[in-house]
HTML snippet that shows the backbone in 3Dmol.js (N, CA, C, O; Angstrom):
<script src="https://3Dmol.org/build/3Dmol-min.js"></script>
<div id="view" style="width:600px;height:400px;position:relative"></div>
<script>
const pdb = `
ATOM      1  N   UNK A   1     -30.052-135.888 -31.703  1.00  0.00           N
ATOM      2  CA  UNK A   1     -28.687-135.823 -32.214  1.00  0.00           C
ATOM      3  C   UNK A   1     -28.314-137.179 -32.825  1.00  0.00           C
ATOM      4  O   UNK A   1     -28.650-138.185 -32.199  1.00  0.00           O
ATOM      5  N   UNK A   2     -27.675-137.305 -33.943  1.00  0.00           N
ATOM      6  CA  UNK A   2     -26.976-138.749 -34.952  1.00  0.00           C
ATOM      7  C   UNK A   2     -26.326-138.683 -33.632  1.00  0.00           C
ATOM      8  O   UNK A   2     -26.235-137.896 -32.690  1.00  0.00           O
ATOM      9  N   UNK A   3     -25.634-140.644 -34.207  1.00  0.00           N
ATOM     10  CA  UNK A   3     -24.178-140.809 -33.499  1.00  0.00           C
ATOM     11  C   UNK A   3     -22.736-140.192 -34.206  1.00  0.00           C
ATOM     12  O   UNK A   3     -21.589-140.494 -33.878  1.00  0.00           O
ATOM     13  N   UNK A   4     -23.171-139.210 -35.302  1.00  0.00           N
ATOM     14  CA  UNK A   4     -21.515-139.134 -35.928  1.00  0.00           C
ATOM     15  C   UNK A   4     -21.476-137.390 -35.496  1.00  0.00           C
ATOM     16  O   UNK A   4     -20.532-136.677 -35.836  1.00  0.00           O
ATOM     17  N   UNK A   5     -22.536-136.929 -34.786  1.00  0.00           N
ATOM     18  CA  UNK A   5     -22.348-135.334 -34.150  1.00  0.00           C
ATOM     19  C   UNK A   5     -21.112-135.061 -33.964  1.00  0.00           C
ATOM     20  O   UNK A   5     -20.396-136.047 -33.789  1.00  0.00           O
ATOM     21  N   UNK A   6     -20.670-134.163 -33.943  1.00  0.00           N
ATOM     22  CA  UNK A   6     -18.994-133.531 -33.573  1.00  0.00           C
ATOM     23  C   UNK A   6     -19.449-132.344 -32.433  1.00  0.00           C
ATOM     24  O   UNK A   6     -20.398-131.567 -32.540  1.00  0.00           O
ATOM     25  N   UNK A   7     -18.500-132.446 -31.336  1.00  0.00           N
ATOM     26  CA  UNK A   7     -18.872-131.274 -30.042  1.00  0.00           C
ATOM     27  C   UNK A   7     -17.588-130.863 -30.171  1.00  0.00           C
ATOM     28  O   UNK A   7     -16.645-131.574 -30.519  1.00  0.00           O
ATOM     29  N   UNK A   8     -17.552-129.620 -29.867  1.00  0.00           N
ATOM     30  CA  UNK A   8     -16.493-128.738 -29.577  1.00  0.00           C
ATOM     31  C   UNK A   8     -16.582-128.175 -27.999  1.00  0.00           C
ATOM     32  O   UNK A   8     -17.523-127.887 -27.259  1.00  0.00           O
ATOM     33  N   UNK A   9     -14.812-128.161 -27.834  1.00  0.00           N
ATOM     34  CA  UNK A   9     -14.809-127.831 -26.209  1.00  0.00           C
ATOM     35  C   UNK A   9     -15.013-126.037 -26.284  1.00  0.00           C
ATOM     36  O   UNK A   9     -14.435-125.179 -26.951  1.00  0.00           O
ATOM     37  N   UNK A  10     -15.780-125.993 -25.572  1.00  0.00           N
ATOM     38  CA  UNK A  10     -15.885-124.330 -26.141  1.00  0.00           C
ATOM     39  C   UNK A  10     -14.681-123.709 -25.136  1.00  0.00           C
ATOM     40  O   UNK A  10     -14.456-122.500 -25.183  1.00  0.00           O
ATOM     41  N   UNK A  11     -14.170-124.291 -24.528  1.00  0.00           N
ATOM     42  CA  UNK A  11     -12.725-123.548 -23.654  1.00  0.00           C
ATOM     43  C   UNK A  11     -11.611-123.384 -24.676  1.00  0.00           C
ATOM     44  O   UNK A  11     -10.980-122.354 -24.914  1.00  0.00           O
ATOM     45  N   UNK A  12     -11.467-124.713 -25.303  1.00  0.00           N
ATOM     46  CA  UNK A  12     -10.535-124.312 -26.543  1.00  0.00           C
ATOM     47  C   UNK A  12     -10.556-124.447 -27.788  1.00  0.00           C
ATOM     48  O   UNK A  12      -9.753-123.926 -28.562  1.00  0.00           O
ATOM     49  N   UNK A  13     -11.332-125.045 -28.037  1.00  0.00           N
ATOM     50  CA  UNK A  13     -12.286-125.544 -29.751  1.00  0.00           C
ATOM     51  C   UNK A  13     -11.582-126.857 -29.736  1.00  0.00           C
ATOM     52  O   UNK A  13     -10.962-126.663 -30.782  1.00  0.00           O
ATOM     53  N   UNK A  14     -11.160-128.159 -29.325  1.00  0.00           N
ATOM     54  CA  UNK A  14     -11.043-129.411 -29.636  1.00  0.00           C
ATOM     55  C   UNK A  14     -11.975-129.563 -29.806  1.00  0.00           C
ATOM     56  O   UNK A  14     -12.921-129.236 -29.089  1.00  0.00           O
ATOM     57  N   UNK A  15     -12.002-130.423 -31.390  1.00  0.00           N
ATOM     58  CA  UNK A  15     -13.597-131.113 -31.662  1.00  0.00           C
ATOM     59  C   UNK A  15     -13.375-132.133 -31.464  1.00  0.00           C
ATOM     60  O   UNK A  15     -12.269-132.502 -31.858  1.00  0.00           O
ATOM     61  N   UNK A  16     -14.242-133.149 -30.771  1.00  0.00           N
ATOM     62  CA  UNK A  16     -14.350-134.445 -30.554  1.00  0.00           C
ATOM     63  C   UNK A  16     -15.330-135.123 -31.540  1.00  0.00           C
ATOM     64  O   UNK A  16     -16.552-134.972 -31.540  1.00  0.00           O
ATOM     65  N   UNK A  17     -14.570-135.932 -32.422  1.00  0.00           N
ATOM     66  CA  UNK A  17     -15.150-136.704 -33.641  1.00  0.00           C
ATOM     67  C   UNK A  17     -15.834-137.744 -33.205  1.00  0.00           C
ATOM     68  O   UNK A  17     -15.133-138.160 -32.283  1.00  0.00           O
ATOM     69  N   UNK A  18     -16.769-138.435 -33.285  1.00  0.00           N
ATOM     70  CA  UNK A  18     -16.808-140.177 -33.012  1.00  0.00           C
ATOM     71  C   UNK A  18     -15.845-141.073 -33.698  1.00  0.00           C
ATOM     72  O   UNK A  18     -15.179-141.960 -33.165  1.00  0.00           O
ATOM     73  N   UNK A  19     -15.859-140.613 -35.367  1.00  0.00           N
ATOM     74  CA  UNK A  19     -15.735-141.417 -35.782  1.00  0.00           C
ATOM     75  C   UNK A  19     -13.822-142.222 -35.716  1.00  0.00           C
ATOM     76  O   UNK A  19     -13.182-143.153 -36.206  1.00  0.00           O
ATOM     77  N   UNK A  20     -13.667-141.142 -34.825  1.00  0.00           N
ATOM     78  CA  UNK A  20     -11.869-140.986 -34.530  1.00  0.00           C
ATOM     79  C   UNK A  20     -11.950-141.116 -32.954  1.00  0.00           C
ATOM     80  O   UNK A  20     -10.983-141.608 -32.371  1.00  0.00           O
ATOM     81  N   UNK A  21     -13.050-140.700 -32.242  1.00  0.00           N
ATOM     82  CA  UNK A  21     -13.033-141.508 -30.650  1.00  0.00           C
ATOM     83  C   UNK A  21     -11.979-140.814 -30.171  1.00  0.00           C
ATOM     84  O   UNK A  21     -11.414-139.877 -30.735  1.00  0.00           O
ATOM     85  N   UNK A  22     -11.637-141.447 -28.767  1.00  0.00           N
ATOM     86  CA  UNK A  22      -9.945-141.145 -28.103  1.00  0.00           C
ATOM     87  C   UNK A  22      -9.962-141.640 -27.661  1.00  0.00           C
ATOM     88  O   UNK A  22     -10.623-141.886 -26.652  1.00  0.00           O
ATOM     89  N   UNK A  23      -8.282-142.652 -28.829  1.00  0.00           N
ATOM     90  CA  UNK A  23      -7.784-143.878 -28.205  1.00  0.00           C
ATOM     91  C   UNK A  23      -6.515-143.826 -27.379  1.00  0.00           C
ATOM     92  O   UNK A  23      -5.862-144.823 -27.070  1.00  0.00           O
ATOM     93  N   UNK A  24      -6.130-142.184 -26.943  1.00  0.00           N
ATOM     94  CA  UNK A  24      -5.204-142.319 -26.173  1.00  0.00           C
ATOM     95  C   UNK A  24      -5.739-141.905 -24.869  1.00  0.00           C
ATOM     96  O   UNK A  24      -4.868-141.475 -24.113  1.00  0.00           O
ATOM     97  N   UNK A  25      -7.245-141.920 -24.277  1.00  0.00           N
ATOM     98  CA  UNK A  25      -8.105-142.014 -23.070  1.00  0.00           C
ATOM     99  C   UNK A  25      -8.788-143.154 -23.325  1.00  0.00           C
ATOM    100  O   UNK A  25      -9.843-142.908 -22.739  1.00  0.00           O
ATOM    101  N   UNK A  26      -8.933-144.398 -23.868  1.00  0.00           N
ATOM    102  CA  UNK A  26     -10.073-145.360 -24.058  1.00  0.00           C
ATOM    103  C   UNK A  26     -11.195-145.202 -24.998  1.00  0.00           C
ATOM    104  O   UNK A  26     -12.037-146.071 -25.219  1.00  0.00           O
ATOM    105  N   UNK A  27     -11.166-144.460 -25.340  1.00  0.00           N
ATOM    106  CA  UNK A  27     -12.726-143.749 -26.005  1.00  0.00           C
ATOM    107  C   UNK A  27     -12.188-144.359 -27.538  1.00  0.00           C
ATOM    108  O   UNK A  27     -11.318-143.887 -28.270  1.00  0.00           O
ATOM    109  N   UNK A  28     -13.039-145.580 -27.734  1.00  0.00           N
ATOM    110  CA  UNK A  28     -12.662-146.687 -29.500  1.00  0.00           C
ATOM    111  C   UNK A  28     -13.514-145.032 -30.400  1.00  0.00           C
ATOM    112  O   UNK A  28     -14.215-144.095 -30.019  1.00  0.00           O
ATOM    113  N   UNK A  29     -12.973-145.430 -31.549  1.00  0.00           N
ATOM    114  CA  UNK A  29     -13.909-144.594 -32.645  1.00  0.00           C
ATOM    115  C   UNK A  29     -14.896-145.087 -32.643  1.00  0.00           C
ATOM    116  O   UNK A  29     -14.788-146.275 -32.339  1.00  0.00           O
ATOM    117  N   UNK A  30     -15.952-144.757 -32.851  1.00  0.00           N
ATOM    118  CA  UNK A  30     -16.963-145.135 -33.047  1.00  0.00           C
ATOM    119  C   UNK A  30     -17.951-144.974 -32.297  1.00  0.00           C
ATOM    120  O   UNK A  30     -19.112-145.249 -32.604  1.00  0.00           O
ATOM    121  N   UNK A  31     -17.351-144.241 -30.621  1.00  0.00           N
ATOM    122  CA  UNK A  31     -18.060-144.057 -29.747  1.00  0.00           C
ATOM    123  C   UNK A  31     -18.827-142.405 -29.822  1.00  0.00           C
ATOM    124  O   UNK A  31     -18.307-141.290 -29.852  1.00  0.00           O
ATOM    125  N   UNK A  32     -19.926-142.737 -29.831  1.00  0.00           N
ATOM    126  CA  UNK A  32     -20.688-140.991 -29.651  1.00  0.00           C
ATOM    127  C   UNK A  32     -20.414-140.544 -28.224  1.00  0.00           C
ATOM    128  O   UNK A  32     -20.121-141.052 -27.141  1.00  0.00           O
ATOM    129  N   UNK A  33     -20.667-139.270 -28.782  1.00  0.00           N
ATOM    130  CA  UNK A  33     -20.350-137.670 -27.752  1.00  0.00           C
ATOM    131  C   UNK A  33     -21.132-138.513 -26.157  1.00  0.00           C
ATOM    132  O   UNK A  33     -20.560-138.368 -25.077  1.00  0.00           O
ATOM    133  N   UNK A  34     -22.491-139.371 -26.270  1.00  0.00           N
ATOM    134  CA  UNK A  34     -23.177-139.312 -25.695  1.00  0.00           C
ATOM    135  C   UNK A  34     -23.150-140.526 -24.483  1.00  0.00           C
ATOM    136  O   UNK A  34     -23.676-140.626 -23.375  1.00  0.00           O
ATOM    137  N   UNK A  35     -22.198-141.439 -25.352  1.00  0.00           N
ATOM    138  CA  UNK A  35     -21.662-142.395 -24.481  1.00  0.00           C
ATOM    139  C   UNK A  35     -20.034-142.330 -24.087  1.00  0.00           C
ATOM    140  O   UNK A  35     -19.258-143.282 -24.002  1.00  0.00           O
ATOM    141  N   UNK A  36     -19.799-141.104 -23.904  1.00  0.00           N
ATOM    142  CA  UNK A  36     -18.839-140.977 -23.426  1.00  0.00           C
ATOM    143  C   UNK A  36     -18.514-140.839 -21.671  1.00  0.00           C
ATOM    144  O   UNK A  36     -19.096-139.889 -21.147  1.00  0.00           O
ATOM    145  N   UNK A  37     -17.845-141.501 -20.953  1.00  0.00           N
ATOM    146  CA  UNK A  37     -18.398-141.660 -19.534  1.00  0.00           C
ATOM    147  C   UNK A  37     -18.181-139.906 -18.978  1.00  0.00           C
ATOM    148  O   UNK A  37     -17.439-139.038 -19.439  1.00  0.00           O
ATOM    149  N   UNK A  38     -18.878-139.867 -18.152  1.00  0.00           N
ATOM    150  CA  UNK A  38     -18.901-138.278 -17.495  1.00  0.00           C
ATOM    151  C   UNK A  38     -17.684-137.637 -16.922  1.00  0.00           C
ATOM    152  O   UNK A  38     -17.494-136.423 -17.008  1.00  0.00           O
ATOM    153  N   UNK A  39     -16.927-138.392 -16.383  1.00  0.00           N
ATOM    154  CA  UNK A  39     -15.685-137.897 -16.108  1.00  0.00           C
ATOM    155  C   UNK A  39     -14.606-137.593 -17.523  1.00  0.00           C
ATOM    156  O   UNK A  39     -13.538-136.982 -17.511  1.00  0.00           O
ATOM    157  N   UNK A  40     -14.979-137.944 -18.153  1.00  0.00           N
ATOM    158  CA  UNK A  40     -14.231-137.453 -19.066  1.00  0.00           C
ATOM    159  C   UNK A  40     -13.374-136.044 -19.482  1.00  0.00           C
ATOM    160  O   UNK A  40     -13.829-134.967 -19.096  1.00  0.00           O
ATOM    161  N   UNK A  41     -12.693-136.065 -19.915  1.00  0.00           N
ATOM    162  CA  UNK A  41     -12.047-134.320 -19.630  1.00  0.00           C
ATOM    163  C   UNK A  41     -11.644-134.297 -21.353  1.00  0.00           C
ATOM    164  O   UNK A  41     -11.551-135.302 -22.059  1.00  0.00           O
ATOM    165  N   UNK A  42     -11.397-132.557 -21.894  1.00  0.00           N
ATOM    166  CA  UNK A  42     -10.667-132.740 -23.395  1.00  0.00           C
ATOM    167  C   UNK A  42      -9.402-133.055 -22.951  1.00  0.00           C
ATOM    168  O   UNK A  42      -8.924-132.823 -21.840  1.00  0.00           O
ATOM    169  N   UNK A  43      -8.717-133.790 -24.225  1.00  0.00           N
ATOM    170  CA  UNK A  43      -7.847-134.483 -23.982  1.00  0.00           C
ATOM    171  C   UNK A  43      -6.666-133.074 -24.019  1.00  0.00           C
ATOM    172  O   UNK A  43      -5.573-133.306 -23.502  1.00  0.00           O
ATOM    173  N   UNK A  44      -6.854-131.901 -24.514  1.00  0.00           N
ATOM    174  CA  UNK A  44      -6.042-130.705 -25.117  1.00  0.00           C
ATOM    175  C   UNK A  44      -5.961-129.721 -23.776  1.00  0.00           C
ATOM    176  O   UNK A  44      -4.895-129.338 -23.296  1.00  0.00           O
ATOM    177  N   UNK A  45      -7.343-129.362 -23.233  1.00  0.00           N
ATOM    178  CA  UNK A  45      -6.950-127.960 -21.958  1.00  0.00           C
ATOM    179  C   UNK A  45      -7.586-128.919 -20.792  1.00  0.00           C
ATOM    180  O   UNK A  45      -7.274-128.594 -19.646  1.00  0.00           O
ATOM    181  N   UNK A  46      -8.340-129.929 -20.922  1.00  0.00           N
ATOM    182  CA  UNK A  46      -8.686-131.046 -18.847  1.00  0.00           C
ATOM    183  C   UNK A  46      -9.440-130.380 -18.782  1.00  0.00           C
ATOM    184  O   UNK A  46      -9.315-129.949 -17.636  1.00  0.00           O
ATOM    185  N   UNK A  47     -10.703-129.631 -19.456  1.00  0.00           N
ATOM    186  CA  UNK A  47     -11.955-129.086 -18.962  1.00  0.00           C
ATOM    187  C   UNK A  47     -13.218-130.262 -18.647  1.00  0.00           C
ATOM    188  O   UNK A  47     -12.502-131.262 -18.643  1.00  0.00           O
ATOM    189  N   UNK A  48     -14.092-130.590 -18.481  1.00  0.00           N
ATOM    190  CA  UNK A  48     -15.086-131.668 -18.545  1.00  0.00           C
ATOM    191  C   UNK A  48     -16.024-131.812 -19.413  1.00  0.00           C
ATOM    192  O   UNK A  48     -16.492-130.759 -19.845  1.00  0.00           O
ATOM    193  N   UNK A  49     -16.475-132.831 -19.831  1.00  0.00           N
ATOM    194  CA  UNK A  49     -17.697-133.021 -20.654  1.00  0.00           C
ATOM    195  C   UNK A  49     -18.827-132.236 -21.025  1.00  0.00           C
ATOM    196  O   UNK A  49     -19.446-132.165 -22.086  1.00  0.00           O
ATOM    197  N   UNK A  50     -19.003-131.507 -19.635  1.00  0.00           N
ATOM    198  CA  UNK A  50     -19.826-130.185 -19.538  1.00  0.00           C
ATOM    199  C   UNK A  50     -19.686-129.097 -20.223  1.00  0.00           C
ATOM    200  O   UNK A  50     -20.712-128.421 -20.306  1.00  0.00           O
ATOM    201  N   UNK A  51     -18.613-128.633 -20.828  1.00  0.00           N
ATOM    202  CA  UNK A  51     -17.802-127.569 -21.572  1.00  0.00           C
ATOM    203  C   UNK A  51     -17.511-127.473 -23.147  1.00  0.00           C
ATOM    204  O   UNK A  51     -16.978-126.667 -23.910  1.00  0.00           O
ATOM    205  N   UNK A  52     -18.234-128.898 -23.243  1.00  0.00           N
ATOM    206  CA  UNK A  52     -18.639-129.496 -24.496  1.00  0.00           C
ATOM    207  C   UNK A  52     -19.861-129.234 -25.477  1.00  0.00           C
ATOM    208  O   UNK A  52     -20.682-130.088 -25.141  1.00  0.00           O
ATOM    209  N   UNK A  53     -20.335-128.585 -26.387  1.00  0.00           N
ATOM    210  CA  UNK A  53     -21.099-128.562 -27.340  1.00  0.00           C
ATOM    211  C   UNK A  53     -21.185-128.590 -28.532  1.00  0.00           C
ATOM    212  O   UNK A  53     -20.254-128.076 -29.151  1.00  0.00           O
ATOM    213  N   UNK A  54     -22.391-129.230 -29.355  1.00  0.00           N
ATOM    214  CA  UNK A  54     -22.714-129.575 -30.773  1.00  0.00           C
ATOM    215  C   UNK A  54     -22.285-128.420 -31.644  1.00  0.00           C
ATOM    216  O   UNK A  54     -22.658-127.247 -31.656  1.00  0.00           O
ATOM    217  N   UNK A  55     -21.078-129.307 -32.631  1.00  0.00           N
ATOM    218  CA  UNK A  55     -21.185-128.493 -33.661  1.00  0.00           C
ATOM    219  C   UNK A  55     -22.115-127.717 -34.310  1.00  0.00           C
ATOM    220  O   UNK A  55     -23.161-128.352 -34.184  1.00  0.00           O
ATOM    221  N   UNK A  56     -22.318-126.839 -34.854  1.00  0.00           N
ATOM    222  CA  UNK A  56     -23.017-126.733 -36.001  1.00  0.00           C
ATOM    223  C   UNK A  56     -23.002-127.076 -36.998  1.00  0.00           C
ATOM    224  O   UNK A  56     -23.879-126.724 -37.786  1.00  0.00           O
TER     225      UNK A  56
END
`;
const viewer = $3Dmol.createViewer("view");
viewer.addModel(pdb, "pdb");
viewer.setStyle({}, {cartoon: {color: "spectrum"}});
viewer.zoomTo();
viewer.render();
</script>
């Protein structure tokens, strides 16, 4: 996988960009899907990282 991949929460479709990050959880732009710490939740429905997959 690049670092500019986009994952979607498949609970509600938030896509998580890198290149836009989330700076209202810490997460700078620029950060990939992959270094995102594990606790992480979508910022839209609080599901976990796990619930997360690669765009197509």
């Amino acid at each position: 996988m690049s670092d500019d991949q986009k994952y979607v929460c498949t609970v509600c479709g938030y896509v998580y960009d890198p290149a836009l990050g989330d700076p209202e959880h810490n997460i700078a732009p620029g950060t990939p899907f992959s270094q995102i710490p594990d606790d992480w939740c979508c910022p839209d429905c609080g599901v976990s990282k796990a619930d997360f997959e690669p765009m197509a």
